[in-house]
Backbone as a ProteinNet text record, in pm:
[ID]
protein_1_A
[PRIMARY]
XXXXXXXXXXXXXXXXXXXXXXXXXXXXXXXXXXXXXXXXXXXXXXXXXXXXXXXXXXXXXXXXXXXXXXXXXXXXXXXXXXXXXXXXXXXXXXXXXXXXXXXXXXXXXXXXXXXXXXXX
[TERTIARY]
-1654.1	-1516	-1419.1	-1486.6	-1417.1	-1339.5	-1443.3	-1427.7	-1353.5	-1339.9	-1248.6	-1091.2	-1089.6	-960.9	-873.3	-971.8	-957.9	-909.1	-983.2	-963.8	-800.3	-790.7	-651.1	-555.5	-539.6	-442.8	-468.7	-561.9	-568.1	-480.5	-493.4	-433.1	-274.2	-266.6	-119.7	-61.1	-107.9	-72.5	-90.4	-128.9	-127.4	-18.6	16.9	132.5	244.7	260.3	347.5	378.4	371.2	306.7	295.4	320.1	329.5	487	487.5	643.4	631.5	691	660	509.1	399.5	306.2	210.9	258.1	223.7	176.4	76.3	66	116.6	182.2	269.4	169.1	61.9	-10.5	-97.8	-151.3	-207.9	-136.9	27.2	61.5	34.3	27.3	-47.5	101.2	61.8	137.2	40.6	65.3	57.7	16.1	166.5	167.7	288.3	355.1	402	534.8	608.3	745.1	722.9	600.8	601.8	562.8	498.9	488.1	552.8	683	855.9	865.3	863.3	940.7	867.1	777	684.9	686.8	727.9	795	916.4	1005.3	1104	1118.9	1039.3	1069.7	982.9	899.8	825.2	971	1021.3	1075.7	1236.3	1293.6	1416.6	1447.3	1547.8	1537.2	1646.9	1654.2	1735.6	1869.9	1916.1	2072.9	2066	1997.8	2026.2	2016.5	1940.6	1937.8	2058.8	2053.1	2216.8	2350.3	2331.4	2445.5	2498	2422.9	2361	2291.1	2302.6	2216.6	2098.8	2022.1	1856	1930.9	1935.7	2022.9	2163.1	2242.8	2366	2415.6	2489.5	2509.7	2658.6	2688.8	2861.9	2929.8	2836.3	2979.4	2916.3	2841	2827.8	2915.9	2921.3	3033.7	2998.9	2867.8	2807.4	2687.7	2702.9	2676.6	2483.6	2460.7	2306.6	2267.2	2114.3	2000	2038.1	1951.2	1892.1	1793.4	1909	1825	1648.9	1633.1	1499	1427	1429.7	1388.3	1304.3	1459	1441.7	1297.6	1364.1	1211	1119.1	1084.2	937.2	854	990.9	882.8	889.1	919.5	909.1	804.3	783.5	631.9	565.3	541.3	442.2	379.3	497.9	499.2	364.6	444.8	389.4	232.2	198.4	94.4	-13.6	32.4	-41.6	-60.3	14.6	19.7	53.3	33.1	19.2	164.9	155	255.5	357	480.8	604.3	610.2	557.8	605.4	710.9	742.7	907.3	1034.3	980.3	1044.8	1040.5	922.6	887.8	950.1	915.2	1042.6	1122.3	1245.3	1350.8	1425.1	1459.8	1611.5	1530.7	1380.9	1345.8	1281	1259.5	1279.5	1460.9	1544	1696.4	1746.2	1669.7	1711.7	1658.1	1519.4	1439	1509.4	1506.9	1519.8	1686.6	1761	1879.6	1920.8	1828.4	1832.9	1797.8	1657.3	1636.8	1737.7	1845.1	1932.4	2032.5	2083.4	2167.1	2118.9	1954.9	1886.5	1928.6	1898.8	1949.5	2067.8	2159.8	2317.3	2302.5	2262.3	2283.7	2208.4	2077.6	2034.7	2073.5	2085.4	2198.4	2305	2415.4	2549.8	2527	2404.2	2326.2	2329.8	2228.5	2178	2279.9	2419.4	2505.3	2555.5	2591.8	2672.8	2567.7	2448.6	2362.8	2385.7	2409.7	2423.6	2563.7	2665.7	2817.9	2821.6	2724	2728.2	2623.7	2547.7	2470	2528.5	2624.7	2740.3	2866.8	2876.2	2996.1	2952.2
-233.6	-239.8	-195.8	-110	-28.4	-159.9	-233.5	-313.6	-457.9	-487.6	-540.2	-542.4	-359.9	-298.7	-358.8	-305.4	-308.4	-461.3	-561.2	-682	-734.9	-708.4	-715.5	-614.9	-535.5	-468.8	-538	-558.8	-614	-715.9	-850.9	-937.4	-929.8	-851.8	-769.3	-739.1	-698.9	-662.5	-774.2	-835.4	-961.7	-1035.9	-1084.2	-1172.9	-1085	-954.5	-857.2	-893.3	-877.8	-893.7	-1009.5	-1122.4	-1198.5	-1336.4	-1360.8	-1401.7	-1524.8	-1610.4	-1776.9	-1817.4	-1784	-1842.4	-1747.9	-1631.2	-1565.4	-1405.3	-1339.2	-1213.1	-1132.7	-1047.9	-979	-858.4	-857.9	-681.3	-747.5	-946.7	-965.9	-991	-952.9	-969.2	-918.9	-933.2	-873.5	-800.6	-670.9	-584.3	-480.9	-477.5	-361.7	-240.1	-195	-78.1	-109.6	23.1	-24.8	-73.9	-68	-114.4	-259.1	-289.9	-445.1	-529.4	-434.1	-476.9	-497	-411	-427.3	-545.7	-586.9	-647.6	-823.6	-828.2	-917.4	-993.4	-873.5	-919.7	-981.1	-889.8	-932.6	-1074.2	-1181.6	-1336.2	-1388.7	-1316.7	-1355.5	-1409.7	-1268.5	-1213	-1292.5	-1305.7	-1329.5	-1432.3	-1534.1	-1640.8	-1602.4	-1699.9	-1621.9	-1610.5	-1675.9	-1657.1	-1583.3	-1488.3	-1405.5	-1294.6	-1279.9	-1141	-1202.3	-1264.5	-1269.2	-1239.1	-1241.3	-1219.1	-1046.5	-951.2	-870.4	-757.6	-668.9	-570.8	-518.7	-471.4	-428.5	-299.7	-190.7	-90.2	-17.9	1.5	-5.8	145.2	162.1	281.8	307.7	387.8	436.8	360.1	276.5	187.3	15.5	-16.9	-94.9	-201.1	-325.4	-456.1	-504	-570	-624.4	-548.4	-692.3	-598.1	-600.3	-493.6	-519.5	-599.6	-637.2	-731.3	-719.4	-814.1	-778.9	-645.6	-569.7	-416.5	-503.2	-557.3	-601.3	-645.5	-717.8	-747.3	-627	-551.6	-443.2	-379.9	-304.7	-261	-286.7	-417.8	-469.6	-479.1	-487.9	-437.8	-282.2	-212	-95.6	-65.7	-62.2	-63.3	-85.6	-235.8	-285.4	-196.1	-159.6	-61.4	67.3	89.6	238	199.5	112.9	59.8	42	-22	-44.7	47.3	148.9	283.3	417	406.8	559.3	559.3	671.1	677.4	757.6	761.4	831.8	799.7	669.2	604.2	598.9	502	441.1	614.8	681.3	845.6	927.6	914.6	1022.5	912.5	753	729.3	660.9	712.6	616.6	589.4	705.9	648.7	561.2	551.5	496.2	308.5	310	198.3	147.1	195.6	199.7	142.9	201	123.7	-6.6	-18.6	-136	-283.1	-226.4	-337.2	-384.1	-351.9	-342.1	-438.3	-349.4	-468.3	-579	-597.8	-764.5	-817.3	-798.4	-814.3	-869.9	-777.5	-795.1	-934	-881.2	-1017.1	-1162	-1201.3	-1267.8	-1347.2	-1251.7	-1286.7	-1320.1	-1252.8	-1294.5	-1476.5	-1480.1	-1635.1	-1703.7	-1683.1	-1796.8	-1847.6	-1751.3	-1787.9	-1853.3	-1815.4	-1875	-2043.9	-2032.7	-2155.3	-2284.9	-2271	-2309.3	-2334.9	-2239.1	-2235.1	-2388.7	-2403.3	-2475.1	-2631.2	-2619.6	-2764.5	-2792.4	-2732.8	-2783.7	-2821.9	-2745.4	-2847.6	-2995.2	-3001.3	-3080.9	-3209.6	-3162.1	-3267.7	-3326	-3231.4	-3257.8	-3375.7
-3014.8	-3060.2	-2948.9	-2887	-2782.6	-2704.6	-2629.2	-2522.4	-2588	-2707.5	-2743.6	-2734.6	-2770.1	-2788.4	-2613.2	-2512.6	-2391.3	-2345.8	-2354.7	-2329.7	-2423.2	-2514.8	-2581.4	-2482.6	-2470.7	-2372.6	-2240	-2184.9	-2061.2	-2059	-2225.5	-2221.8	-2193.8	-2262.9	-2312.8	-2168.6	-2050.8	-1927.7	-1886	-1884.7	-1808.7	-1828.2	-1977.4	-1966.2	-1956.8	-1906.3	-1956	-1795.5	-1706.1	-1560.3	-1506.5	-1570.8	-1521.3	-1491.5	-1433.7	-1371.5	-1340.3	-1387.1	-1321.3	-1292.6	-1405.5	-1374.9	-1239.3	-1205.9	-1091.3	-1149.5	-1144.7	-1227.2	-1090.8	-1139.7	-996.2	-978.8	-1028.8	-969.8	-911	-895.2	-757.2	-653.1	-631.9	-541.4	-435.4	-299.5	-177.1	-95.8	-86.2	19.8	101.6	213.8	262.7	265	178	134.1	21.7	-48.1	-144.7	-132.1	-14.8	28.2	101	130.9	177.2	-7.7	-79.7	-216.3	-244.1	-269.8	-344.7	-285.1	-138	-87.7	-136	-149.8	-182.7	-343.8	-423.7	-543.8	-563.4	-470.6	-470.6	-444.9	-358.2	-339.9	-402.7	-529.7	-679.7	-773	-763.1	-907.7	-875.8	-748.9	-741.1	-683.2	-706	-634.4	-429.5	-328.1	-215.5	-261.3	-366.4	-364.6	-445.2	-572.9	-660.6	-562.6	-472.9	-359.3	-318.3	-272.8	-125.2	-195.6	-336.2	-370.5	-484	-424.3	-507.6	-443	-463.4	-431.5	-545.2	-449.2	-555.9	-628.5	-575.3	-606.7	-621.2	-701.2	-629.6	-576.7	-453.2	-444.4	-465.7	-401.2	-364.2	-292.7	-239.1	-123.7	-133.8	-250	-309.7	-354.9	-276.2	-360.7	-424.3	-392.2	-505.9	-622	-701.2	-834.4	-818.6	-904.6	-933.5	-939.9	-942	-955.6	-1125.5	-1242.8	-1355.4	-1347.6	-1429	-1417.5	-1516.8	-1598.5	-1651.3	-1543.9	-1465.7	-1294.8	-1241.8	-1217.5	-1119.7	-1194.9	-1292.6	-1383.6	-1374.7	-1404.9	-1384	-1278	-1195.9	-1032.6	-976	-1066.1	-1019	-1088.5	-1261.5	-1321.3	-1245.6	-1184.4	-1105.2	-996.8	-919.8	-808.7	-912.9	-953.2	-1021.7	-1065.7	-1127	-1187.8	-1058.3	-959.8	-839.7	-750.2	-711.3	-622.9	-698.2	-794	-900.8	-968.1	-1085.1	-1101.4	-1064	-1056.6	-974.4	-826.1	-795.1	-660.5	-651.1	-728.9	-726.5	-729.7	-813.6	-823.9	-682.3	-657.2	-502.9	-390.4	-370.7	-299	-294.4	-380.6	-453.5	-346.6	-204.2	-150.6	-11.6	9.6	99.8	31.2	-73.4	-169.2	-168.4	-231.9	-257.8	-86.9	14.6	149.1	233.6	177.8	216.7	127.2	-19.3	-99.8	-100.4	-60.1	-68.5	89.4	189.2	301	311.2	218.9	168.2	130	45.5	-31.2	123.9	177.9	308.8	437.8	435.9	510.6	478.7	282.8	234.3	289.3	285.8	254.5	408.1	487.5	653.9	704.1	634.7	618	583.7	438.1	401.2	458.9	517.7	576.8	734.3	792.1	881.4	912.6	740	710.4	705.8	570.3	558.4	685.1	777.7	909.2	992.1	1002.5	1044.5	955.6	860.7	762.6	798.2	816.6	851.3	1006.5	1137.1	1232.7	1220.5	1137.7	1142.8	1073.1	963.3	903.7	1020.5	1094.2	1155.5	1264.6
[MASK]
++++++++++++++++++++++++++++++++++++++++++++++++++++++++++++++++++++++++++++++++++++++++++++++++++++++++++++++++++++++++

């Protein structure tokens, strides 16, 4: 009965965990900040980062990610590298993921900038 119980929660984590057809706790990192970062182009499309920050701080323009997003990859985080990762390192997470966010916005305007000489 036991191992029943088990296989039902397993199930239960699985689709709980899973994102477009992709279960995000086989995602491959590193360590757990190339993980964040690895979800992050799971979980988000480039223009929802480029236009947005992961975290918001004090000198913040743009607005948050979907805090439900954010969550789920921080579970993940936690689930995959113990729990109180995401807690023990919030402002070195809060600076990685936030620069994805900035990378974003810098490619894109890149990119665009690259399609208007290529029109011209």
């Amino acid at each position: 009965m036991h191992n029943q119980e088990k296989n039902i929660a397993d199930e239960e984590d699985e689709r709980k965990f899973t994102y477009k057809n992709t279960n995000l706790l086989h995602v491959h990192g590193k360590d757990c900040y190339k993980y964040a970062l690895a979800l992050m182009d799971v979980v988000f499309t480039k223009e929802e980062m480029a236009s947005s920050c992961f975290y918001a701080t004090s000198r913040s323009k743009k607005t948050p990610l979907p805090q439900e997003k954010v969550q789920l990859i921080e579970e993940c985080i936690d689930i995959k590298y113990g729990k109180g990762t995401v807690a023990r390192n919030r402002e070195d997470f809060k600076s990685r993921l936030n620069q994805k966010c900035i990378d974003q916005r810098k490619l894109l305007v890149v990119k665009s900038e690259d399609k208007k000489e290529i029109e011209l």
